[in-house]
Each structure stands twice: as C-alpha cells, then as structure tokens.
C-alpha positions in Angstrom: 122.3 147.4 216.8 120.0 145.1 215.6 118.8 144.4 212.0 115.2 144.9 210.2 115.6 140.6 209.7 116.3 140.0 213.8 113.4 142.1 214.5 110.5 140.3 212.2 112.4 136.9 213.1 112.0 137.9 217.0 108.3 139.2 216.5 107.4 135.5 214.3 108.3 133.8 217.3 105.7 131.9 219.1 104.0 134.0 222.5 105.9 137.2 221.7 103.4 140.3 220.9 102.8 141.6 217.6 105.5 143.8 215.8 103.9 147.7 215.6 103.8 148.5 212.4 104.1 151.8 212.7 106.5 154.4 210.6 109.4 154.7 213.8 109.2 150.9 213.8 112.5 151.1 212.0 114.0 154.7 213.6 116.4 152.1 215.8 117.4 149.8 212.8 120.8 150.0 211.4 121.2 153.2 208.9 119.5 152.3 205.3 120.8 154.3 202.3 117.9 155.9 200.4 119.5 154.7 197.3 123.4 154.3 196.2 123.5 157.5 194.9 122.6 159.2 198.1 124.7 156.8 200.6 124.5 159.3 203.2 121.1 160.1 203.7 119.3 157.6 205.4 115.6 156.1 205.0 115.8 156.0 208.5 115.7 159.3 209.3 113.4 160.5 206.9 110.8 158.1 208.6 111.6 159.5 212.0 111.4 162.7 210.9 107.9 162.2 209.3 106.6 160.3 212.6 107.8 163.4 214.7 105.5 165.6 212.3 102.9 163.5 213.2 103.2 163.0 216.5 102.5 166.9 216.4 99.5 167.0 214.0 97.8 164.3 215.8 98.2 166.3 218.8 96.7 169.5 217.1 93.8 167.8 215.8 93.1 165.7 218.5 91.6 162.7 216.7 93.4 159.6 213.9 94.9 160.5 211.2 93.7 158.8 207.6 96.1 157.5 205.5 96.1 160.3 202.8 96.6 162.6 206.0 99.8 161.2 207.0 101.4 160.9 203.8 100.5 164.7 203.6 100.8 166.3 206.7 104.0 164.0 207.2 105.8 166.2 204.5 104.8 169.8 206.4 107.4 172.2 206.6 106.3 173.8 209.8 103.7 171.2 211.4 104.0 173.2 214.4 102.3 176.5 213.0 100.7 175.2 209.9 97.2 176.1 209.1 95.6 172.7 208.8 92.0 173.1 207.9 90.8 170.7 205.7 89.5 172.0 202.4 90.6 175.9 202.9 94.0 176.0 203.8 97.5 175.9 201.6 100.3 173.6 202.8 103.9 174.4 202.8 105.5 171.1 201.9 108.9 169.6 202.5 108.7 166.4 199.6 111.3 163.3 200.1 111.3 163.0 196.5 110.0 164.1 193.2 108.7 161.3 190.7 106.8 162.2 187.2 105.5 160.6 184.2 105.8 160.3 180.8 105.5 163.5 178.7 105.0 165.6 181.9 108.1 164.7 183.2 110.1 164.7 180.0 108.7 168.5 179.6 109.4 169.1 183.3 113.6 167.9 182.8 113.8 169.4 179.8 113.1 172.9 181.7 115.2 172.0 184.2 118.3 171.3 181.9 117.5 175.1 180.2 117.7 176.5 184.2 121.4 176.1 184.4 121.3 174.6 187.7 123.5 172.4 188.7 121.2 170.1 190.9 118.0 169.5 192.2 116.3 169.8 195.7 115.0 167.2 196.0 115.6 163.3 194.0 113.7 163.3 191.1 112.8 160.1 189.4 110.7 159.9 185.4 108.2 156.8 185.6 107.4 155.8 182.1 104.8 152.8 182.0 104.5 152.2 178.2 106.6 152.2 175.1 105.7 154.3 172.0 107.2 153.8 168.6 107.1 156.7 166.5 106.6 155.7 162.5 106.1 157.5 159.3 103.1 156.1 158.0 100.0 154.6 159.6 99.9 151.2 160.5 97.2 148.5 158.5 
C-alpha cells in the first residue's frame, strides 16, 4: 500500500499528470486514525463514504456541486431518497463530528452531563477562541 508522502512525491515529479484532488484521492492510502482516541475509525473511510453520497447527488441533480453542497449533501443519511430541493426541503443528516463554541457549547455539555448518558454519537469537540477573566470590581 502506498503512503499519502509517495503519492504527492510521485505527482511532483516532472511529466507525470496532476494529482486529482478530489475527496477519494486518499480512499486507497494506508488507514488514518481520526484521532488517538478513536484508533479504529478511519479518516479514510469517512471520505469514501462521503464521495459515494456524492457520486449519487451529482447523479440526481444532474449538474456540479458547490462547495457548501458537498459539505452538506455529503453528510445525508439517505442520499438515495432524500428530498433535495434547495430552499424547501429538510435534510436528514449523518454529522462526522460535533464542534461548538464558547458559552453555547459549555451550556450544550453541561446538558449532556445531567442526560446520564454514557456517550455521545457522534465526537464532540468545544472551540473556545478567547480568554475571559472574571473580577469583582470594574477595571480603571
């Protein structure tokens, strides 16, 4: 099996064709862990099965997708039967992964740890991109 760095080495090469950048580009790369606490699920096959989606929406729709499009319709639960019609219809979604921010997200754990469940669906990750200090009085 060869690895992601053989491929782009390979494709840098002078007279070869330009690497596809597409999402299945690395479907036949060796097996990437989506992080070390999930070692056996695989980035790989998340990408494959997100590309496979596609494949059938573009197919349905019979024209390109747009970016936003197939970072949506990539997470459908039932591409095959969905309704897709832009602006009217409700998607059933299958998310990778769940990431929130700042008070949201501390409100949003803090109802899941009342739940009682043991675990959730899907990864969740809390993004927070500033610091605040609480203090007793107001600052000069």
């Amino acid at each position: 099996m060869r690895s992601a760095l053989s491929i782009v080495r390979t494709a840098l090469r002078p007279g070869t064709a330009p690497l596809a950048a597409t999402m299945s580009s690395i479907a036949g790369i060796e097996k990437v862990p989506m992080s070390r606490y999930e070692p056996d699920e695989h980035i790989n096959d998340r990408y494959q099965a997100m590309e496979e989606r596609l494949t059938i929406v573009r197919k349905r729709l019979n024209r390109p997708l747009a970016l936003a499009e197939k970072v949506v319709y990539g997470h459908l639960d039932d591409p095959q039967n969905q309704d897709i019609q832009r602006g009217t219809s409700y998607l059933r979604l299958r998310p990778d992964r769940v990431a929130m921010q700042d008070a949201t997200a501390q409100m949003a754990m803090l109802q899941f740890i009342s739940s009682g469940l043991p675990k959730t669906m899907v990864p969740s990750t809390i993004h927070c991109d500033h610091l605040i200090e609480g203090t007793t009085s107001p600052q000069p």
